[in-house]
N, C-alpha and C positions, 0 to 999 in steps of 0.2 A: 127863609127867602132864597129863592133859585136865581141862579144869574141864565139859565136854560131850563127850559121846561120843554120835554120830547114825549107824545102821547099816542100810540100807536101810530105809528110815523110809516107812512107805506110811498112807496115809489116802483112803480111798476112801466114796463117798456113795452111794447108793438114789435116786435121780428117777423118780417116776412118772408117765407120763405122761397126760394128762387131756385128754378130748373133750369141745369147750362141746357146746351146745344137747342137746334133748329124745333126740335119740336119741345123741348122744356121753355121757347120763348112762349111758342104757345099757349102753354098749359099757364105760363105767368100773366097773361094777357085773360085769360080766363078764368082762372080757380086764384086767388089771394088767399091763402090762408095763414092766419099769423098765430107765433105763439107770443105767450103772455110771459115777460123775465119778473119773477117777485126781485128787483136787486133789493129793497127794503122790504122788508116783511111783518108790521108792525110788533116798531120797537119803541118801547119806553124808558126814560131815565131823566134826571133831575142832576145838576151840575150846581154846586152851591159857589159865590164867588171867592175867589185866592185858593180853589181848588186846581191841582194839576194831575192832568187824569189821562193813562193813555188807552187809545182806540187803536185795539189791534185786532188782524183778520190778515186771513191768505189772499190772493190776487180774486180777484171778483168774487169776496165778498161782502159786496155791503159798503164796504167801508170810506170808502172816498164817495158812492154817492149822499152817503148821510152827509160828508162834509160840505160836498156842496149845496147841500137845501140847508144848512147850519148857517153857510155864508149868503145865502137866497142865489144862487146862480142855477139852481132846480126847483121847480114849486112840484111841492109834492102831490102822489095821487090821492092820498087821503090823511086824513090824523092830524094832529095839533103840536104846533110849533112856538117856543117865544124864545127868544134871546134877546137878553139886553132889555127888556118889556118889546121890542118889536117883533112884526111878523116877516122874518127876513123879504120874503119875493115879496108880500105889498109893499114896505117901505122901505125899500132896495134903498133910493137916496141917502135919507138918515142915518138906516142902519150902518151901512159901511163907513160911516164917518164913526161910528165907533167901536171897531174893530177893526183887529190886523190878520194879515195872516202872509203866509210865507207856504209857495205850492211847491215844493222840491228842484227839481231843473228848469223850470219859469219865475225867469224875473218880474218886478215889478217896476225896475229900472228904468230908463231910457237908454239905448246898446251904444249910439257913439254920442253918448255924453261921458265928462266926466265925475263922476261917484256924488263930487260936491257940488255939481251940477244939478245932479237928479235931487238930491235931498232939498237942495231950496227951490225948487219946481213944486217937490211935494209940500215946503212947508205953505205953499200959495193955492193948492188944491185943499189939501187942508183947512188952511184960513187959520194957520196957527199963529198965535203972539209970538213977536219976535224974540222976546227974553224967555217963552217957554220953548222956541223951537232951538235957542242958541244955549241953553241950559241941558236940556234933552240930550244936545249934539254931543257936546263936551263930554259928557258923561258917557255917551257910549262910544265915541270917539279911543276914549281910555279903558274903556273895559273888554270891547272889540279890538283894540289896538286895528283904530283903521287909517291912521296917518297917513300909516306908507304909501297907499296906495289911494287917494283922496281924489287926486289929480289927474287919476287914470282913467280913461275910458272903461265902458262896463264891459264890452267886448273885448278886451283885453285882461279880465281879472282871469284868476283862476277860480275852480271852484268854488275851494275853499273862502277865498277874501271873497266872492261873490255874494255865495248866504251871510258871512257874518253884515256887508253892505245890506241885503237885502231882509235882513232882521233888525237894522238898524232902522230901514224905512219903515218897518212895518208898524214900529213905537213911536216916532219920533211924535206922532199927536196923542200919545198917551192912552188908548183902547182901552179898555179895562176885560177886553176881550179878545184872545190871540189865540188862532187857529196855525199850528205847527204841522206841514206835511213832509216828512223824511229829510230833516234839516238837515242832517248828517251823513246823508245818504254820499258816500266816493268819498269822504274826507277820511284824511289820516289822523295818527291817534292825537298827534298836540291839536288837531283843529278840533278833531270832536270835541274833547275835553275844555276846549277855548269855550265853544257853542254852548256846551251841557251846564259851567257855571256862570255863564249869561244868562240862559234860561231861569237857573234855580235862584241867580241874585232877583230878576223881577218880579217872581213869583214871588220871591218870600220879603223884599224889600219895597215893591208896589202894589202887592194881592193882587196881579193881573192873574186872570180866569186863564190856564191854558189847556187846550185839548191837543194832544201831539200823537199824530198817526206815523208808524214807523215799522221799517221790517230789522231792524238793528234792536235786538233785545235786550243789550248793555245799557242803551237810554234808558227805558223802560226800568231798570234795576235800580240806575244812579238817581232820575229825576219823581219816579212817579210811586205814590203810593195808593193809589184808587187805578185800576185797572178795567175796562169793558173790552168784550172779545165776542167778534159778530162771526158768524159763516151761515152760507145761504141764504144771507139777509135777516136773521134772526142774529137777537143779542142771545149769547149761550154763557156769560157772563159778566156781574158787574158787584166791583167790591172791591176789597185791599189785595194788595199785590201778597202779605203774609198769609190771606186768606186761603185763595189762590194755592200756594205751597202748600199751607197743610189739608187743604180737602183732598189736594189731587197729584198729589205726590209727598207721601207723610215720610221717604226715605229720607233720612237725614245717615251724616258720615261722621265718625267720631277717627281723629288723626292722632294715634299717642305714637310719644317717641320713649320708649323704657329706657332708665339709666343701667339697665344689666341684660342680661341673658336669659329669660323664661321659658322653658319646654312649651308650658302649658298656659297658654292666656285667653282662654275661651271664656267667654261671659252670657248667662244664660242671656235669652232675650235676643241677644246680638250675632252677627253673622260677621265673619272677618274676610274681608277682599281681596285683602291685600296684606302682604307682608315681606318686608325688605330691610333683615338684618334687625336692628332693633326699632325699627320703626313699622306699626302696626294701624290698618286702617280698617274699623268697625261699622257695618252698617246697621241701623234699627228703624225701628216703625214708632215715630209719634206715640202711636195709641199703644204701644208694646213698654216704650222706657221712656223715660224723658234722659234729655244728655246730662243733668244733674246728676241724678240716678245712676246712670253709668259711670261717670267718674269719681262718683264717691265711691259705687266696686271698685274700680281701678286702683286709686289712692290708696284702699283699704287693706289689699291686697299684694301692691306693685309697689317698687318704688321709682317714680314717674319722673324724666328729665321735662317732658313740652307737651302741649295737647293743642289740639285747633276743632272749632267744630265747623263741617261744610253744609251750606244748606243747598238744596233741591235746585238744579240747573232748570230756571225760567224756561228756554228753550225745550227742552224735554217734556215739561210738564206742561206748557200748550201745545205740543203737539200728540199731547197724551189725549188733552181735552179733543181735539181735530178726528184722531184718527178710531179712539173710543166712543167719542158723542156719549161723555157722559153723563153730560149735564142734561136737564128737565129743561126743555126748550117752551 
């Protein structure tokens, strides 16, 4: 059972194109000629529910219009859509009563209200029960730590108290479906880290469905284990985030620290990077050694104070995917 079902999903746009000056009004009064933007390019994927999955992509692609035909605030040009069992744009009304979502630097607030102003506005939009909106409250009251600032106008928060308010709103009717766009986007590291185990506690203590789009790829590492990665409107992939690592970046780093002084510590298979005093950094290829493998040469060999093993910097390796194209589109 799918809590979203996406089936050749196409969204395509109209640009016309327009000549400055005196006689380019002309030519626009007479010649319209438009191109056609694929921003979606029919793509498909299936979202099971208490799944948390992130949708990454570079700046125009794809990515934020899928989310808005997700949320129905786009009807698509073509292809099949459900969320939640509705079909977002015909049953706009319904559907948004169950679901949340939170758009990066747009509130969902009211700006000279204050905080605890807005939330019991929304719990009447809603039409929530009073012991599930005051239960709700408490609850994330304490895990947002949003006290301090409760009583403050929303134009007056800072960023940061602003998302945690405005992820407070976006549950308080309990969605079982929540749309994440750059929650963290300008905060500092204690906010993120506030945000990122807020996220993982509803995810894994309500099975709320989340799909979090983000250019901060630290989220993506801390929260998400299923990964989709669109450009030019085409999904180019969709899977686990381990998966990910080792199709398309199998480097992995092996960090020993020797407890002596070795001339010679070359290990076939392995390639050495680095090396500072008695601490040595190996690199290998997946399909070449496993890092088991390696350290029992080591061990066998050395006699070994520390070791750590580093995996594949996320960053690197989608922009490996980006700049290769190497995935079967």
């Amino acid at each position: 059972m799918s809590i979203i079902t996406v089936t050749n999903l196409q969204k395509h746009f109209k640009i016309f194109k327009h000549h400055r000056g005196f006689w380019g009004a002309l030519r626009n009064l007479t010649s319209r000629k438009a191109q056609i933007i694929r921003a979606v390019d029919g793509i498909s994927f299936d979202i099971r529910p208490g799944e948390l999955v992130g949708y990454l992509g570079p700046n125009g692609a794809g990515k934020s219009t899928t989310i808005k035909m997700l949320t129905g605030l786009l009807v698509p040009s073509g292809g099949e859509l459900r969320a939640n069992s509705y079909v977002p744009w015909q049953e706009r009304r319904r559907y948004v009563a169950h679901i949340g979502a939170v758009f990066g630097q747009r509130t969902t607030l009211w700006w000279d209200l204050p905080v605890i102003e807005s939330l019991d506005l929304l719990q009447h939009v809603y039409k929530i029960p009073a012991n599930r909106f005051r239960r709700n409250l408490d609850e994330f009251r304490a895990l947002l730590d949003l006290d301090a600032f409760l009583d403050t106008p929303v134009r007056a928060l800072s960023l940061g108290q602003r998302m945690r308010a405005d992820i407070c709103a976006a549950l308080l009717h309990d969605p079982p479906l929540l749309f994440l766009d750059e929650p963290t986007i300008g905060l500092d590291v204690v906010a993120k880290e506030r945000i990122r185990q807020f996220i993982r506690h509803i995810n894994q203590q309500r099975n709320t469905t989340i799909i979090l789009t983000t250019h901060d790829l630290s989220d993506v590492e801390k929260l998400c284990d299923r990964v989709m990665i669109i450009d030019h409107g085409k999904l180019l992939f969709d899977g686990q985030l381990a998966t990910l690592k080792d199709r398309f970046d199998g480097k992995r780093e092996l960090v020993v620290d020797f407890a002596e002084a070795y001339p010679q510590v070359d290990i076939p298979g392995t390639q050495i990077v680095e090396r500072d005093g008695l601490r040595v950094t190996y690199q290998f290829e997946r399909e070449t050694i496993t890092a088991s493998a390696l350290i029992g040469q080591l061990s066998a060999r050395f006699r070994l104070r520390d070791l750590s093993v580093r995996e594949p910097d996320i960053e690197a390796t989608i922009r490996r995917i980006y700049e290769e194209r190497l995935l079967e589109v």
